[in-house]
N, C-alpha and C positions, 0 to 999 in steps of 0.2 A: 466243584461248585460249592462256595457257604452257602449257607442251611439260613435261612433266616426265621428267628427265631419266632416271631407272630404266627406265623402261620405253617411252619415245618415246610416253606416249600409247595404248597398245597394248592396254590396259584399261581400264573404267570403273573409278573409285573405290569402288563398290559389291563391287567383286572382291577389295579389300585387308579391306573391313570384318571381314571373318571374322578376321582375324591380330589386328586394335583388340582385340576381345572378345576373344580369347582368355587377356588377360591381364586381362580385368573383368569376366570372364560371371558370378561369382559373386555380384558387387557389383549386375552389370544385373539379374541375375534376381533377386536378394532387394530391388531397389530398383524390382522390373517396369518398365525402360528396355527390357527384352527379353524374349522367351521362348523358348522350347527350339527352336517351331519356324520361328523368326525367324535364332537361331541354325546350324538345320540348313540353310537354303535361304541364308544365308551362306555356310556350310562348302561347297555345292553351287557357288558361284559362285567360291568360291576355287581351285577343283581348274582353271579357265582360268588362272588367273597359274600355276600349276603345269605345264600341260600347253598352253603358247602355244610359237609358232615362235620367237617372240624372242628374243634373247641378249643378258645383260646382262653386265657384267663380273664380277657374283657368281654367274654360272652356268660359269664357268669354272674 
C-alpha cells in the first residue's frame, strides 16, 4: 500500500470524506449521492484527523 504522505497513513480515507462533501453537500443531497445522516457520521469521523497525535507540517 503507498504511504501517503499528509498524514503517514495515520487515518483511513473514510476520515477526509467529510471535507470532499463539504464543498458538494448541496449538489449530493439534491442529487441523493448522500444524506444528512451519512453526512453527519462523516463529520463524526472527521473530528480524528482533527484530534490525532500526528503532526503534519500544516499543523505548525
Amino acid at each position: 500500500m503507498k504511504k501517503r504522505k499528509f498524514d503517514n497513513n495515520s487515518q483511513s480515507v473514510s476520515s477526509y470524506e467529510f471535507f470532499a462533501w463539504t464543498g458538494l453537500n448541496a449538489y449530493g443531497l439534491q442529487r441523493q449521492l448522500t444524506n444528512s445522516t451519512q453526512l453527519q457520521n462523516l463529520a463524526n469521523l472527521s473530528l480524528n484527523v482533527h484530534n490525532d497525535e500526528y503532526t503534519t507540517p500544516c499543523d505548525l
